[in-house]
N, C-alpha and C positions, 0 to 999 in steps of 0.2 A: 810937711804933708799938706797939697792941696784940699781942699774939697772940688765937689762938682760942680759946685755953685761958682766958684774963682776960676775954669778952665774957662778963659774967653774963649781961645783958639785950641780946635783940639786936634791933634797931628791925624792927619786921616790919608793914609798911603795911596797910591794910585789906584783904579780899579783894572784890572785884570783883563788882555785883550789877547788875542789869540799870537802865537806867536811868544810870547813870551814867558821867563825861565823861572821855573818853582824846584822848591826844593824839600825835600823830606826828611825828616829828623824824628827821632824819639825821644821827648825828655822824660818819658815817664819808665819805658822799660822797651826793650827790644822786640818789634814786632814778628811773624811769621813772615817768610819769606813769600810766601804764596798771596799775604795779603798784602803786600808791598808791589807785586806784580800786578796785584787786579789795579790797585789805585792808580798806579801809574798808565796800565792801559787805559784806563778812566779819564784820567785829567790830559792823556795824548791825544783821546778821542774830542775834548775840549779844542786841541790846537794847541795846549803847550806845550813847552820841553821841561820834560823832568828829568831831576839829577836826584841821587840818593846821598846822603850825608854820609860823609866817612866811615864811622861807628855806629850809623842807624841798626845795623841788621847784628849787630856783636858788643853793643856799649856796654865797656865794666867798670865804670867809674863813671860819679857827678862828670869830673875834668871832662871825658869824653861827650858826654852830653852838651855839655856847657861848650865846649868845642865847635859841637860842628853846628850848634846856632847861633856861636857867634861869627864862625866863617860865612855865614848864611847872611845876616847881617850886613857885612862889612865889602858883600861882591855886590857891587854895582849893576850888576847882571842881575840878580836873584830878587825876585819882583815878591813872591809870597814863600813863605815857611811854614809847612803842612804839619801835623804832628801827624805820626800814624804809632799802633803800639798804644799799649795801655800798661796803669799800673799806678801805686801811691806812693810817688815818690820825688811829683812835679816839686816840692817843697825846699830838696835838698837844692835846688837851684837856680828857685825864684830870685833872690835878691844878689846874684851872681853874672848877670847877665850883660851887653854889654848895653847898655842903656841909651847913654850920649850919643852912641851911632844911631841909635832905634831913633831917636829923636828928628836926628837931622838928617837921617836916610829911610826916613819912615816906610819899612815892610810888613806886609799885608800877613800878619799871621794866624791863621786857619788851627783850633784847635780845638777838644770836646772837652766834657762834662772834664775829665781827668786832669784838665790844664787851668781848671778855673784859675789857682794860685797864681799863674805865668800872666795868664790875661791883669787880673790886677795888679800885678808886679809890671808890665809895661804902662800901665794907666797913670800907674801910682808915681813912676819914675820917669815917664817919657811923654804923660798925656795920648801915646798911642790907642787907638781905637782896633777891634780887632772882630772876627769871626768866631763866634760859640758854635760851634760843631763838625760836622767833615762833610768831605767830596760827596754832594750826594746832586738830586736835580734842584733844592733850594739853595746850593752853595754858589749856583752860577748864576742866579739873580742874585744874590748878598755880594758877589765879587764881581764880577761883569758887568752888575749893571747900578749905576748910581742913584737907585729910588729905593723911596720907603718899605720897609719891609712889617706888612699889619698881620699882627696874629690872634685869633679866633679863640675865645672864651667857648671849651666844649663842656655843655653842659652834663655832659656822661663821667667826666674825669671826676677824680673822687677829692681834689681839695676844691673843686667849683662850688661846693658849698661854703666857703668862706669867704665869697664875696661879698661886698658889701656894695656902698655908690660913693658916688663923687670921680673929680677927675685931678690928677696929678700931672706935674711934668718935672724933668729933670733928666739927666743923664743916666742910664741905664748901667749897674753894674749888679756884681755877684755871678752867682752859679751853682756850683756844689755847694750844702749849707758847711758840710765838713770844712772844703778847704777855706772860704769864710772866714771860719771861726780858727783857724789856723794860722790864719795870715796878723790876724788882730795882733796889733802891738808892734809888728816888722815889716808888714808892707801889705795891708792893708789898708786902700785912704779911704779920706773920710767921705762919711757918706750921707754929708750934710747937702740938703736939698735933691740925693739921686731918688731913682727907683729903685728899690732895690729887688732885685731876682735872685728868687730862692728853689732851690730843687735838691734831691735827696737820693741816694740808694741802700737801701742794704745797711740802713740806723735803727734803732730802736727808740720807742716813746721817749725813756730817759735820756738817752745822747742829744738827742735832738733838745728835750727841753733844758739840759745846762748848756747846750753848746748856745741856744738865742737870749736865756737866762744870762749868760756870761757875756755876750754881746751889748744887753741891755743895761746889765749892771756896772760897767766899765762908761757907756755913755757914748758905744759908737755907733745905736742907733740912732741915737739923738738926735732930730733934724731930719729924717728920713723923708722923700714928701710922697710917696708910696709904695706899694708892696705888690712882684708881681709874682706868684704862685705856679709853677710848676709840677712835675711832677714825684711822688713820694713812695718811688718803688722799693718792693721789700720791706715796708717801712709799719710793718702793723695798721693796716688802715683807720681803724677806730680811735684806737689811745692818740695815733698822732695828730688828727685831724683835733681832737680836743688842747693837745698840750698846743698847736698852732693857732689854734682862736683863744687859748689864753695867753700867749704870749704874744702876739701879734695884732689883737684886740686896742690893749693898753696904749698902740702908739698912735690911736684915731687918724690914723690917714686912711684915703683909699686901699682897700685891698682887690687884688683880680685875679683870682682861683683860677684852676681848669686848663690852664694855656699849656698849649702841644710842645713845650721846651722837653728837648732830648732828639727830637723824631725828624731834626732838618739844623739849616745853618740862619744862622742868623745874628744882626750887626749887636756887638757890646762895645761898651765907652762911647756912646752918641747920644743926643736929645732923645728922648721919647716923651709919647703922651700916652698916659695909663688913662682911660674911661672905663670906670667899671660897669656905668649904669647904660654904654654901648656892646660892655662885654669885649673892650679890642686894645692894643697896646700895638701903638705904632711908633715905630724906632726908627730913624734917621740914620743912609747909609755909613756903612762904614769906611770906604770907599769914594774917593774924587775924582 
């Protein structure tokens, strides 16, 4: 298991130019068909050509899933791999996947909040760097275009009170706090010197405080060199905001509350700078 700290070189797939062929998959559960046609009218209006995975629109099995991202993988044509389709079940197929091509055929995979596990199951296996969220008008700056992507400390969002100051740097990882704490112990890496990004839906005070509790306590927060806060939907807003400044208090790094994660795309597995006494956390494309 690397750290963040050891990736000199970190695999960053080509950026995305008109013309060229993406692909859509479901690792998490089978999407509607009506919302697999809008995206694709979407990403045609981009200028690319999209192809639908095998078993996207009917997968009944991991194998199937697993399938048609590694045929995605492994075609020399297929520049990025979109997830569309939700569901909790990225898991059964994180550490399944085909790695060693992702490595030396490095593709641009585009996935949300539901894929966190996948995103660090390529990082953790491949040093791949990837896209946190879907097709939208910030996914064509995060893919198209090879510049920093800076996002904005809103002071109205309800964990921006748990900012603190100072500045961090390190490589940006996490997502879901769920899958996170999921991944600990199997592919999970370490997250010694990153930032680490935390965001939540639909937990409650408790889950939330054994899932960082148990993160803490095993020792893979250790190292952290900052904390970038998201947001904590469904999530009881009172209790949680407290079990999150006692738990995330303890590791004195910077923390940066408030930021608009969920609501666009933006680069994970890259350098970033967390300033929290700027209020900004800028992340370094993911894309070359």
């Amino acid at each position: 298991m690397q750290s963040a700290s050891e990736y000199v070189y970190i695999v960053r797939p080509p950026r995305l130019r008109a013309g060229d062929q993406v692909r859509l998959v479901s690792p998490t559960g089978s999407p509607q068909r009506a919302d697999v046609e809008r995206t694709t009218q979407w990403l045609e209006g981009l200028g690319l050509k999209v192809s639908v995975g095998q078993h996207t629109l009917d997968a009944r099995s991991a194998e199937e899933r697993i399938g048609d991202i590694d045929e995605a993988l492994r075609d020399v044509s297929i520049k990025a791999i979109i997830a569309v389709g939700g569901g909790d079940y990225a898991h059964r197929i994180a550490d399944r996947l085909d790695f060693a091509t992702a490595a030396h055929l490095p593709t641009l995979l585009v996935a949300l909040r539901d894929c966190t596990i996948l995103h660090l199951a390529f990082w953790e296996r491949a040093g791949l760097s990837g896209i946190y969220g879907g097709p939208d008008r910030s996914f064509v700056a995060a893919a198209f275009d090879a510049e920093p992507t800076v996002l904005h400390r809103e002071p109205d969002s309800h964990t921006a009170e748990l900012t603190t100051t100072g500045r961090a740097t390190g490589v940006l990882l996490g997502g879901d706090q769920e899958q996170i704490a999921t991944a600990a112990g199997w592919i999970l890496p370490s997250l010694h010197q990153a930032i680490l990004l935390l965001e939540a839906r639909s937990l409650s005070a408790t889950q939330i405080d054994r899932q960082l509790t148990m993160l803490e306590r095993t020792g893979l927060l250790k190292g952290v060199s900052g904390v970038a806060l998201g947001r904590y939907v469904d999530c009881e807003p009172g209790p949680v905001l407290e079990v999150l400044r006692d738990r995330l208090g303890p590791l004195n790094v910077p923390i940066l509350g408030g930021l608009p994660t969920g609501q666009g795309a933006i680069p994970i597995g890259t350098p970033a700078v967390l300033d929290a006494d700027a209020g900004t956390l800028t992340i370094e494309p993911a894309v070359t």
